[in-house]
PAZA-467064 format. One line per field, with one value per residue (C-alpha): residue number from 1; residue in three letters; x, y, z. Coordinates in steps of 0.2 Angstrom, whole numbers, plus 5000, padded with zeros to 4 digits. Layout:
residues N
n	c(NUM|...)
res	c(ALA|...)
xx	c(X|...)
yy	c(Y|...)
zz	c(Z|...)
***
This chain:
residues 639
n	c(1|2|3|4|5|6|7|8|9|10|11|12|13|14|15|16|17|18|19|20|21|22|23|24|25|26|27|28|29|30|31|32|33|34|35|36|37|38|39|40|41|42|43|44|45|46|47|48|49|50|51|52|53|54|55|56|57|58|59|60|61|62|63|64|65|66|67|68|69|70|71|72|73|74|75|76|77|78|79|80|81|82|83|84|85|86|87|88|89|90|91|92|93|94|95|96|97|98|99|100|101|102|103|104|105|106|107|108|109|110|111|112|113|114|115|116|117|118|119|120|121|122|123|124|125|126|127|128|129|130|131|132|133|134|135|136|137|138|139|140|141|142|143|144|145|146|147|148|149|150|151|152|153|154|155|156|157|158|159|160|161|162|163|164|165|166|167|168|169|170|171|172|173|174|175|176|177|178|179|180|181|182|183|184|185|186|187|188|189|190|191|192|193|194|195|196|197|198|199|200|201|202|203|204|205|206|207|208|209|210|211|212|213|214|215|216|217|218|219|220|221|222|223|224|225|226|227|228|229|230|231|232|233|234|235|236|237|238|239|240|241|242|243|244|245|246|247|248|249|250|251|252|253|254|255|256|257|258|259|260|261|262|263|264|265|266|267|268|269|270|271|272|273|274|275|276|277|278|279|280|281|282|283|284|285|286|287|288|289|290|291|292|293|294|295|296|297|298|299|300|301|302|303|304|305|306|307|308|309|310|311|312|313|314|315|316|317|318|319|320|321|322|323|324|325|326|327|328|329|330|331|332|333|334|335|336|337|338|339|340|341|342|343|344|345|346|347|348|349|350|351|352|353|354|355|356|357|358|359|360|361|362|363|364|365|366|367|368|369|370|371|372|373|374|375|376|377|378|379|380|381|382|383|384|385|386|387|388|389|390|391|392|393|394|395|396|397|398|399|400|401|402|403|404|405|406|407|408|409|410|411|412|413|414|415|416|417|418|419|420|421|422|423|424|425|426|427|428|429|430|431|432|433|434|435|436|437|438|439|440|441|442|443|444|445|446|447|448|449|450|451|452|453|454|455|456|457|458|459|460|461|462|463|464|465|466|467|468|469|470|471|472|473|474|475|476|477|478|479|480|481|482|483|484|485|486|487|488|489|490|491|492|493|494|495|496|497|498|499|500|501|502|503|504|505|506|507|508|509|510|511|512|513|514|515|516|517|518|519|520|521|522|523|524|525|526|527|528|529|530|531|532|533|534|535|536|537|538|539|540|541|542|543|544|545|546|547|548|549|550|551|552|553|554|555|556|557|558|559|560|561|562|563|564|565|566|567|568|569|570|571|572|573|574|575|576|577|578|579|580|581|582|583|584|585|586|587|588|589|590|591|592|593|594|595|596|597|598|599|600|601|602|603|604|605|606|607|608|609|610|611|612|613|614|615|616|617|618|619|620|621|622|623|624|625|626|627|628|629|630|631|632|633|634|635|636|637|638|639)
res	c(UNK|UNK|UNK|UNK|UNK|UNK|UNK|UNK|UNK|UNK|UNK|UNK|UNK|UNK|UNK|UNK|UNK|UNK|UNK|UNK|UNK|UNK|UNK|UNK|UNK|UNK|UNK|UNK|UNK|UNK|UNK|UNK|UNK|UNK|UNK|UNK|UNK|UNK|UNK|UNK|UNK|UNK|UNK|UNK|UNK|UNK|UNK|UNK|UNK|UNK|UNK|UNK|UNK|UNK|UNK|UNK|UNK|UNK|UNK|UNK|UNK|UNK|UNK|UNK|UNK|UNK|UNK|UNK|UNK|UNK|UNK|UNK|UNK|UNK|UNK|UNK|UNK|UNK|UNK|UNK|UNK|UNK|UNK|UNK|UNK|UNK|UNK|UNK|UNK|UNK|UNK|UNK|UNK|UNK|UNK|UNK|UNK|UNK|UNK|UNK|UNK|UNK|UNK|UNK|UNK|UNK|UNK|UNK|UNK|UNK|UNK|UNK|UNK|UNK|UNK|UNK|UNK|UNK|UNK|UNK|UNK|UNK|UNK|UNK|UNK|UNK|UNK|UNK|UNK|UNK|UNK|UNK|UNK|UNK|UNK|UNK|UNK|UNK|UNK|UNK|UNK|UNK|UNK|UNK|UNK|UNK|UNK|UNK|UNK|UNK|UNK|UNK|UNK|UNK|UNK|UNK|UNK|UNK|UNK|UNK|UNK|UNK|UNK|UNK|UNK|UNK|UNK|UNK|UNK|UNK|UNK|UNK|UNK|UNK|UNK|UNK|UNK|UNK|UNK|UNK|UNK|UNK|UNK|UNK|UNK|UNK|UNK|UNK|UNK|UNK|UNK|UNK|UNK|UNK|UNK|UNK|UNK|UNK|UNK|UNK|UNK|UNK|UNK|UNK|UNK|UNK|UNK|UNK|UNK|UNK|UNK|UNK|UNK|UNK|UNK|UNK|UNK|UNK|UNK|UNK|UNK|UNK|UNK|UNK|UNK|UNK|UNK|UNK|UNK|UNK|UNK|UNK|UNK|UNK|UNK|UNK|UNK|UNK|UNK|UNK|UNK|UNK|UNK|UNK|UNK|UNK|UNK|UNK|UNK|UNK|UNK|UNK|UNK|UNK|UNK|UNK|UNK|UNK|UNK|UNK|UNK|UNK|UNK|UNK|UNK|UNK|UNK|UNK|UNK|UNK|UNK|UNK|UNK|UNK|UNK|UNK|UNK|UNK|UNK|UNK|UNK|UNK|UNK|UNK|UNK|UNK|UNK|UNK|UNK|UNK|UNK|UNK|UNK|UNK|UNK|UNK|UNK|UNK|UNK|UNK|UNK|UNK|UNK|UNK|UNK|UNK|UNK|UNK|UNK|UNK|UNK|UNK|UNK|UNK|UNK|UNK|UNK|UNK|UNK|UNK|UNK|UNK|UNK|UNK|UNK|UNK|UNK|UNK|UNK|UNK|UNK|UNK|UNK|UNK|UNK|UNK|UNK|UNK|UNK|UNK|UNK|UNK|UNK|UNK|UNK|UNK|UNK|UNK|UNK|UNK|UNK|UNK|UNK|UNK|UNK|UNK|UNK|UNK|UNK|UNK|UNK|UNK|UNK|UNK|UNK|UNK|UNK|UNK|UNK|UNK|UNK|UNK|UNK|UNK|UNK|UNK|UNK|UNK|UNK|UNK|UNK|UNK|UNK|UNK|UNK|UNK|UNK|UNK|UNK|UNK|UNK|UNK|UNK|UNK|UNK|UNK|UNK|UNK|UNK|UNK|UNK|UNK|UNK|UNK|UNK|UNK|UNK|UNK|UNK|UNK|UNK|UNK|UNK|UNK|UNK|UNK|UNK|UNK|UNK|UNK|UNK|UNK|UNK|UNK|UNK|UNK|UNK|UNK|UNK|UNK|UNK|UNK|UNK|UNK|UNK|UNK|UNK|UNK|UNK|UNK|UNK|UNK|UNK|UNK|UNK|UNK|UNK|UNK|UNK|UNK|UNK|UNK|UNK|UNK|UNK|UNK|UNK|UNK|UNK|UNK|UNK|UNK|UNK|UNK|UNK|UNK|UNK|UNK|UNK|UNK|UNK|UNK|UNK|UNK|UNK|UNK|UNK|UNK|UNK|UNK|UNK|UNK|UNK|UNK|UNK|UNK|UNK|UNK|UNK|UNK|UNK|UNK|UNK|UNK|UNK|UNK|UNK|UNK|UNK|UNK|UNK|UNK|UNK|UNK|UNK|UNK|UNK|UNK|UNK|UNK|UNK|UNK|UNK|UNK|UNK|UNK|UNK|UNK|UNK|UNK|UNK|UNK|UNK|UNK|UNK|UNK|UNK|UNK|UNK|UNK|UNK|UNK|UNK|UNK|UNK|UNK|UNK|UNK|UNK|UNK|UNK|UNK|UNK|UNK|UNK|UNK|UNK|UNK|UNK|UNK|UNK|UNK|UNK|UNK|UNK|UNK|UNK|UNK|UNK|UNK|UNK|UNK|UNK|UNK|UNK|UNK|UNK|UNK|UNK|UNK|UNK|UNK|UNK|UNK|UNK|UNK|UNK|UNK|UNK|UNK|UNK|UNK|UNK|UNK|UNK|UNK|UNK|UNK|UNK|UNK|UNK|UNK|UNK|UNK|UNK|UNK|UNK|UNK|UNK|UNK|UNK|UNK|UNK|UNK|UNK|UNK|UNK|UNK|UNK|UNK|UNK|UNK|UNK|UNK|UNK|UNK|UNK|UNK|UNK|UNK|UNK|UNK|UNK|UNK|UNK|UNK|UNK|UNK|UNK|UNK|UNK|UNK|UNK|UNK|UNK|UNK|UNK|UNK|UNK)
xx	c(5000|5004|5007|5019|5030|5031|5037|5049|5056|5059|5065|5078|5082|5084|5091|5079|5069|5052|5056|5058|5043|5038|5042|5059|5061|5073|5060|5071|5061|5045|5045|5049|5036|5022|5027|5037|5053|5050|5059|5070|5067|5066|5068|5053|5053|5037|5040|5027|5028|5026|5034|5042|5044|5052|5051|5059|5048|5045|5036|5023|5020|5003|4997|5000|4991|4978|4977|4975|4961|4951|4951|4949|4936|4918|4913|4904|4911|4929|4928|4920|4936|4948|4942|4943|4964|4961|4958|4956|4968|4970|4978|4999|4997|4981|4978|4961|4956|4953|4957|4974|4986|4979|4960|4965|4974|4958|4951|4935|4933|4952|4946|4948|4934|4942|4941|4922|4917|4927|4914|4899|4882|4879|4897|4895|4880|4888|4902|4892|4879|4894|4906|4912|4913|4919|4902|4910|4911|4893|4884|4894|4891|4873|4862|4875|4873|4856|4853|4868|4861|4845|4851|4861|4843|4833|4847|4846|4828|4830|4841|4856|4868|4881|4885|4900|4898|4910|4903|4902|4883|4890|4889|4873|4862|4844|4834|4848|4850|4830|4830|4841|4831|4818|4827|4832|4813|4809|4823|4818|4799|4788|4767|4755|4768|4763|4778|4779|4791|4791|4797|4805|4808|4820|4834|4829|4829|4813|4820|4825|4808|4799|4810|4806|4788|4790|4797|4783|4771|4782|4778|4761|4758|4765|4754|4758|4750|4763|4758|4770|4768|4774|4772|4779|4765|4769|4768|4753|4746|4750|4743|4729|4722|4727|4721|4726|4726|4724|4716|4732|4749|4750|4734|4726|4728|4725|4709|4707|4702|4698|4701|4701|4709|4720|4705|4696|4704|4711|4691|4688|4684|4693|4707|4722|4733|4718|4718|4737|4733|4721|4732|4718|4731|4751|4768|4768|4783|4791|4788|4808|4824|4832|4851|4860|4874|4883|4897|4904|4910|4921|4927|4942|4947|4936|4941|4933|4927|4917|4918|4929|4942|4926|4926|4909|4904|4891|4881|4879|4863|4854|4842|4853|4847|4859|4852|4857|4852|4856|4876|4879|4890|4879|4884|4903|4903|4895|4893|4911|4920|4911|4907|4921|4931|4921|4919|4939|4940|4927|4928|4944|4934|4945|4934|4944|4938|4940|4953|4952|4964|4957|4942|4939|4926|4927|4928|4911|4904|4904|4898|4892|4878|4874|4856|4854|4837|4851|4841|4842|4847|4851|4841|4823|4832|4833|4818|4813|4811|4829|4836|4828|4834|4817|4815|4831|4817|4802|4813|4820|4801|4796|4811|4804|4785|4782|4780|4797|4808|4798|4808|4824|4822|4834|4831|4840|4827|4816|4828|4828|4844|4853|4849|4836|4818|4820|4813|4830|4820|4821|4835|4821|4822|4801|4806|4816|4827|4825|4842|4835|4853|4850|4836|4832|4830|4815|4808|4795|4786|4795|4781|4787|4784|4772|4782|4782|4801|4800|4798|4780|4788|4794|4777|4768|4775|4761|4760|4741|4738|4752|4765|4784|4777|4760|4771|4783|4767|4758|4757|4769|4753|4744|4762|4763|4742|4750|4763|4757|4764|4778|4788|4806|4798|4785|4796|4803|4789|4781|4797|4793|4774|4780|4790|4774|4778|4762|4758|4774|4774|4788|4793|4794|4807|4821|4822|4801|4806|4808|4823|4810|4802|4821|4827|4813|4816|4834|4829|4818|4832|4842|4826|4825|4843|4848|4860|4873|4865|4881|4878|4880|4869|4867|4853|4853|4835|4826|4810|4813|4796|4788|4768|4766|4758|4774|4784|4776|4779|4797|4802|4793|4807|4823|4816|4815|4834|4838|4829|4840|4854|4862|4863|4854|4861|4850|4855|4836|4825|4808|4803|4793|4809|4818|4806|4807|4827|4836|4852|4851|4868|4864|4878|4877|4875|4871|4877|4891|4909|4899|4891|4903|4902|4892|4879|4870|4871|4857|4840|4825|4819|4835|4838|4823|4830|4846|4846|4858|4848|4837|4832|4829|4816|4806|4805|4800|4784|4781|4781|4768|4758|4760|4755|4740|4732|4736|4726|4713|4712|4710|4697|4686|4690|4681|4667)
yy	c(5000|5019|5022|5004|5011|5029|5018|5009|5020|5029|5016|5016|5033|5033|5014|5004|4989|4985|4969|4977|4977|4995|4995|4992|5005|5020|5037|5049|5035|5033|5052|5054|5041|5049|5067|5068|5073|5094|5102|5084|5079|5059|5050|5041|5025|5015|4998|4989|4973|4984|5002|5012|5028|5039|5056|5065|5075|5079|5065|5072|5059|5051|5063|5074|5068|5060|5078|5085|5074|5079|5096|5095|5080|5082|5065|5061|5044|5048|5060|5048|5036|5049|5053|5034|5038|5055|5058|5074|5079|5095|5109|5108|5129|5133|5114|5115|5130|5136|5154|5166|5166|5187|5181|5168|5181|5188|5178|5180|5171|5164|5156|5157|5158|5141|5133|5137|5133|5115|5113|5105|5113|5107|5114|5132|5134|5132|5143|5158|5155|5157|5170|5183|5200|5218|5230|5239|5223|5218|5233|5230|5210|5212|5210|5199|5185|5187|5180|5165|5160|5158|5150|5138|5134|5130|5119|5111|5108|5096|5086|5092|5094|5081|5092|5102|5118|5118|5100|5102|5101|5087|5075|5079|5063|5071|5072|5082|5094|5097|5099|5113|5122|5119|5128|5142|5144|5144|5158|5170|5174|5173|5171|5165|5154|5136|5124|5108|5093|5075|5063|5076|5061|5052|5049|5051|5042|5042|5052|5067|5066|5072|5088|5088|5088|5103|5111|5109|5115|5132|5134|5131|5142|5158|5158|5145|5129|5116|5101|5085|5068|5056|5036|5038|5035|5048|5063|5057|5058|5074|5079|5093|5086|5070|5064|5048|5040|5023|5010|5001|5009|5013|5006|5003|5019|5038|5038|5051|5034|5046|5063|5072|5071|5058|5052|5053|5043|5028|5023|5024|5007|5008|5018|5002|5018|5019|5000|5001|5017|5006|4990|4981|4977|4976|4971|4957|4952|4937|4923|4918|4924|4914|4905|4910|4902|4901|4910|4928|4941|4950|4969|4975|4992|5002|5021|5030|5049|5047|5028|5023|5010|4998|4979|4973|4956|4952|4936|4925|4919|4934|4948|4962|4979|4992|5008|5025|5041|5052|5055|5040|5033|5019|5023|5025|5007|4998|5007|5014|5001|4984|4986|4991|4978|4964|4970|4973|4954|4945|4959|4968|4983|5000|5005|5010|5008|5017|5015|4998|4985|4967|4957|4939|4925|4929|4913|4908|4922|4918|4936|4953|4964|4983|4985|5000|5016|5021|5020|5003|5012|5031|5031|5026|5011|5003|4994|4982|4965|4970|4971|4957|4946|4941|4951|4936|4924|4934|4936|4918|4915|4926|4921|4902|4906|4898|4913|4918|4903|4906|4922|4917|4929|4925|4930|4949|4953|4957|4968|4986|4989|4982|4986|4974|4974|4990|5008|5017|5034|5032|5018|5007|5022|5025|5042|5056|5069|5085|5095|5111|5120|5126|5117|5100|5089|5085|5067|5067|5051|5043|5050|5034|5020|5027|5023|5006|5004|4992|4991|4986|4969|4965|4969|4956|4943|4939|4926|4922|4941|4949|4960|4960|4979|4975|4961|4977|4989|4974|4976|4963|4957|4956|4948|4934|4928|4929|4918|4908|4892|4898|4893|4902|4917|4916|4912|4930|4938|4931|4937|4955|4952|4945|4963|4974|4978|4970|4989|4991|4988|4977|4992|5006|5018|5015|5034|5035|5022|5028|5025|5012|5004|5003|4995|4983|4978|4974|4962|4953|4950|4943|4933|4925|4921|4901|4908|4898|4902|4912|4928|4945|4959|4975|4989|5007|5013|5004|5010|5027|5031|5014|5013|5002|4987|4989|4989|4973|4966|4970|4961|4945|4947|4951|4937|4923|4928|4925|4910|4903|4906|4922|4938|4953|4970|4984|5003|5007|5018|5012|5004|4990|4985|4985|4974|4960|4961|4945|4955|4976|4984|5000|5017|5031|5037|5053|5061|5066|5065|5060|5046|5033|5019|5004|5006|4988|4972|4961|4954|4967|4960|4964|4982|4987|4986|4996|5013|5022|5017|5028|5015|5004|5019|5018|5000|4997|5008|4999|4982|4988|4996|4977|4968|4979|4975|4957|4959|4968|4954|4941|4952|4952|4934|4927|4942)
zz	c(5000|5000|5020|5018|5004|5012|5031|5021|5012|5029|5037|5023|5026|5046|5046|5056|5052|5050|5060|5076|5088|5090|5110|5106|5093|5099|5104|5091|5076|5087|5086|5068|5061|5073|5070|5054|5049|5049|5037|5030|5014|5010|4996|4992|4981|4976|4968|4957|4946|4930|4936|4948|4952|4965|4970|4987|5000|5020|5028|5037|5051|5056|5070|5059|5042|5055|5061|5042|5035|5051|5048|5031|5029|5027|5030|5046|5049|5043|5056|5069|5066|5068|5083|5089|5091|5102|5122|5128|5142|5151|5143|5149|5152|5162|5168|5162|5169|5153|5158|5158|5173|5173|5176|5185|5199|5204|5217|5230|5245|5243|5228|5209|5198|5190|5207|5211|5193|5199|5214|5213|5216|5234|5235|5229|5235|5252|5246|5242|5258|5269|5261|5271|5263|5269|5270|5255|5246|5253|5244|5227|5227|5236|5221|5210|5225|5230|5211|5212|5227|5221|5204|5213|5224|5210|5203|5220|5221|5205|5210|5202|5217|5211|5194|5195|5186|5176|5166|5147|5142|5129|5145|5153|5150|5144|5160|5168|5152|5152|5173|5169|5158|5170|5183|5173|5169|5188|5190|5177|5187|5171|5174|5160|5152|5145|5149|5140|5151|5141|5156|5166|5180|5168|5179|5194|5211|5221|5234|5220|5211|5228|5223|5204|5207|5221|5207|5196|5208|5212|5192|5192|5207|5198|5187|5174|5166|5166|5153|5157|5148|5161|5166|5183|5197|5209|5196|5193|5208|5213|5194|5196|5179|5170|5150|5146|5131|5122|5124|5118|5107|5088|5079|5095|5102|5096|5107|5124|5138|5151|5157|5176|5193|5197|5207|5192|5182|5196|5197|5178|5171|5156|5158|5160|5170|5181|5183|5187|5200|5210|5209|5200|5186|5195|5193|5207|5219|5215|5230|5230|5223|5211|5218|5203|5195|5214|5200|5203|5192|5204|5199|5210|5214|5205|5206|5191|5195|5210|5215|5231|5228|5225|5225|5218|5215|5202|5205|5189|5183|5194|5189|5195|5200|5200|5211|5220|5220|5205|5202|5216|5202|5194|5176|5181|5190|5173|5160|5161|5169|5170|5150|5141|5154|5147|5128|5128|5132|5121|5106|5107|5109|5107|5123|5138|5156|5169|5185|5191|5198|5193|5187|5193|5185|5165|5162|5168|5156|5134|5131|5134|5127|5131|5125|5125|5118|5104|5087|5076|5062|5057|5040|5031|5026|5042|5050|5063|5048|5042|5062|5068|5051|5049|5031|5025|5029|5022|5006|5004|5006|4992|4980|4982|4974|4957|4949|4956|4950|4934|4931|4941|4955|4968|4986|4982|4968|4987|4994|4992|4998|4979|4960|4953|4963|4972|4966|4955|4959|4975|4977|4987|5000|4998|5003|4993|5004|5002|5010|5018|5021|5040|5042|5045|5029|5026|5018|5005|4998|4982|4966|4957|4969|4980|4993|4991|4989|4975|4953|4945|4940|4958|4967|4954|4964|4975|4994|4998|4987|4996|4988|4996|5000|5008|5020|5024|5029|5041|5059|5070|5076|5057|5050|5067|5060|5040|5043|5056|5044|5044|5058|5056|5051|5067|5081|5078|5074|5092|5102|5092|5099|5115|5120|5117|5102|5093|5084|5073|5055|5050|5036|5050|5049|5061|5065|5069|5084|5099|5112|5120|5107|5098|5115|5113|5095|5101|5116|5103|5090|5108|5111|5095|5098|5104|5117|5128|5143|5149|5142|5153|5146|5154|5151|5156|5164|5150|5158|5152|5141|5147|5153|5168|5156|5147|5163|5165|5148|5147|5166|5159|5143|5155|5165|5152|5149|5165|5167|5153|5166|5161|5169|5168|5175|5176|5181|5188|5199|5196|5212|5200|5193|5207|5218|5206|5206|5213|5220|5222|5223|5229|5228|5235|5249|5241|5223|5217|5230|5243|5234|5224|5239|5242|5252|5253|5244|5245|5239|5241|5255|5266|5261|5266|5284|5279|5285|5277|5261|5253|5240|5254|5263|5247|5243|5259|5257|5241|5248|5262|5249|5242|5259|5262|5245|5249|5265|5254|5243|5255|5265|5248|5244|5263|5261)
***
């Protein structure tokens, strides 16, 4: 290749072999070969069977050329590769302070404006509560405080306290970025304003969304309407005015069930919220724990941002449940440790973990899988048939009809990703993109095919009077009673059917999926899988956007993967989830540096005698609200 000849040709010129390990290369070529030879010319000579030519240059270096084409690409995904070689570290002249050593002089309270931007919100509010000032200095700063004192308050009073001021918005998950609107909303006073919150509780620990819901009701009573759409029970309960809609999702919903106080609509016959408000319809507690494996995965040293020089054992063949209140350190201890750990051992992943010292029983573990609400594809080509791999077996299918052999269509004649069946005009997109400059772009139906992805000659090839098209538009549910003869193509369809997800056609744009449904469309391809049984798969708050029904539906999925013996780890603060764990680990005890430690380890039926843990406070409210519907039950069942 290119890059070879040029490294040859230098290693010529500097006399060193291309043998030689790179450790054991001397730092003056290490340094040349990364950053170049400056202003020294090499002679470059590239050697083919039928030529060669030479030619004599600087070499620039990788870092360098890496350095150029990153500036100077416009593609997306060259960009994305690059990026793969860099870190960021703090800058070697200000440490990351961002600021000149002038600015950085001036200091109030004995402290520099980089150092209290460094503290976190609990910290600065603290800060500011208790700076001492001259009465000159009073009358100047009096106003400036009174208003970062109050800021800092309503960033408080939504749970934010573990943030440090000076964190880039790039990090901020979404609930934490949309609290912090919220809060700047709360600050600036306004009356008469319609606020619009979708899952503002996303994120949050029990103990936090007492706060949030404070919050909301601070708004209100200015003088505002607040609108939130929201599936967590207490926010609905302390709603003024709730409309809920259905019956069902997709096809089956579109319809207002009921509408009026949460009262209201817990005694409505036909609301299935209503039903889950009055426990009529639940998510039960499990009667025993399962043993597990009696194998451990043990994690040693754990030391990333917040987390304490952690030891952590992970029970195998265990529905795991990994709680704390928000910032404790939850998504530190898996997602950016445990995870890129494992993936680095099964995949060679390029993923780095953070500080640790060891890792014990992967050898009891065949794989790991972060299922996660990321979209299944970017484009209107992607769809739940061609992520599941159901649509090879639709198309093999197709390509096997009489009329199909008659004309030597092969299985790709019914894809509308290649040249042959599909739609040229739209390149089997069924949609046309219009590039609008500043704006989004905007998708338009295809004025050849009429969306239907595929040519005239294609869609004549017809299964009990169905077109390829017509299979792409069905519903899971219509598709499962279709090919119900079918069995490879059922057994996936049913595992579709089986997560709730009954209402999606097979054909639906991957970008039209939300970050639930696309979770759930993932778990079904894992379903449909014939696993080992040894399998570790981790899910971060995969009740985000879920209804209670769907709660329901998507802990009898994680449980039949656990029940084939692997293990399940979950990062979760839904109390309904978190009863029905085998093993909790909770962090905490609070947010931010004074979280990152373990607080309990246990099944659920310990931790609700643990103290120190504020999980354990609000589990143990919902296991009485559990006993005393029991009660309630037996009571009716003698009456």
């Amino acid at each position: 290749s290119w890059n070879y000849e040029m490294i040859r040709s230098l290693a010529e010129a500097m006399g060193f072999s291309l043998d030689v390990p790179w450790k054991d290369l001397p730092d003056e070529v290490k340094h040349v070969i990364l950053y170049g030879t400056g202003e020294q010319k090499i002679r470059f000579r590239f050697e083919r069977t039928e030529s060669k030519f030479e030619f004599t240059s600087k070499y620039e270096g990788v870092i360098n050329n890496l350095y150029r084409r990153y500036r100077q690409t416009s593609s997306q995904s060259i960009r994305d590769w690059i990026e793969s070689f860099m870190n960021q570290v703090p800058c070697p002249d200000c440490g990351g302070a961002r600021l000149k050593k002038e600015a950085l002089g001036v200091k109030v309270g004995g402290k520099t404006i980089a150092e209290v931007t460094a503290m976190n919100i609990r910290q600065a509010h603290a800060f500011f509560q208790n700076l001492e000032l001259s009465e000159r200095e009073q009358t100047i700063a009096h106003q400036i405080l009174k208003e970062i004192r109050a800021r800092l308050e309503f960033l408080l009073n939504v749970g934010l306290e573990y943030l440090t001021l000076d964190r880039t918005t790039g990090t901020l998950s979404g609930g934490e970025a949309q609290r912090i609107r919220l809060a700047t909303q709360i600050g600036s006073q306004l009356v008469g304003v319609l606020y619009v919150l979708d899952e503002p509780s996303i994120g949050l620990h029990q103990r936090d969304n007492k706060r949030l819901i404070h919050t909301l009701h601070k708004l209100r009573d200015l003088g505002n309407t607040v609108l939130v759409v929201e599936h967590d029970r207490e926010t609905i309960e302390h709603a003024d005015y709730v409309i809920d809609l259905g019956p069902g999702a997709g096809t089956h919903g579109g319809h207002v069930v009921a509408t009026g106080t949460p009262q209201e609509i817990r005694n409505h016959p036909d609301s299935l919220t209503g039903k889950f408000l009055r426990l009529e319809e639940h998510i039960p507690i499990p009667e025993t724990r399962r043993p597990g494996s009696g194998e451990f995965l043990v994690l040693k040293g754990a030391r990333g941002n917040n987390l304490k020089n952690l030891t952590v054992r992970f029970p195998l063949g265990k529905f795991i449940c990994i709680t704390g209140v928000s910032g404790s350190g939850k998504s530190t201890l898996v997602n950016e440790t445990l995870y890129p750990i494992l993936a680095r051992h099964f995949y060679s992943s390029k993923l780095i973990p953070l500080p640790y010292d060891a890792i014990e029983g992967l050898e009891h573990v065949d794989k790991v899988i972060d299922i996660d609400q990321s979209p299944i594809g970017r484009t209107p080509r992607s769809n739940p048939a061609t992520y599941t791999g159901v649509f090879t077996q639709i198309r093999d299918l197709f390509s096997q009809l009489p009329e199909a052999k008659i004309r030597g269509y092969k299985p790709g004649r019914f894809s509308f990703n290649v040249k042959g069946g599909r739609c040229e005009a739209c390149q089997g997109d069924g949609v046309k993109k219009i590039e609008m400059h500043f704006l989004p772009d905007v998708y338009v139906t295809c004025e050849v095919c009429k969306g239907k992805r595929y040519n005239r000659e294609t869609l004549e090839i017809r299964y009990k009077d169905k077109t390829i098209a017509d299979v792409l538009d069905m519903t899971v549910e219509e598709a499962l009673a279709f090919f119900d003869k079918i069995p490879a193509i059922k057994r996936r369809l049913q595992t579709l059917y089986d997560v709730g997800l009954g209402y999606i056609r097979l054909g639906q744009q991957a970008t039209t999926l939300s970050g639930g449904e696309a979770q759930r469309v993932k778990l079904a391809t894992e379903l449909s899988k014939i696993g080992t049984g040894r399998t570790v798969y981790i899910l971060d708050e995969p009740t985000t956007g879920l209804h209670f029904a769907d709660i329901r539906r998507l802990l009898d999925v994680l449980n039949q993967l656990v029940d084939r013996g692997n293990t399940v780890i979950v990062i979760e603060h839904n109390m309904d989830v978190i009863k029905t764990a085998d093993w909790i680990i909770d962090l905490g005890p609070e947010g931010g540096d004074r979280g990152g430690e373990i607080v309990f380890e246990g099944t659920p039926e310990e931790i609700i005698h643990c103290p120190d843990s504020y999980t354990g406070q609000f589990l143990k409210e919902e296991f009485e609200l559990w006993e005393n519907f029991k009660q309630l039950q037996q009571m009716e069942n003698v009456s």
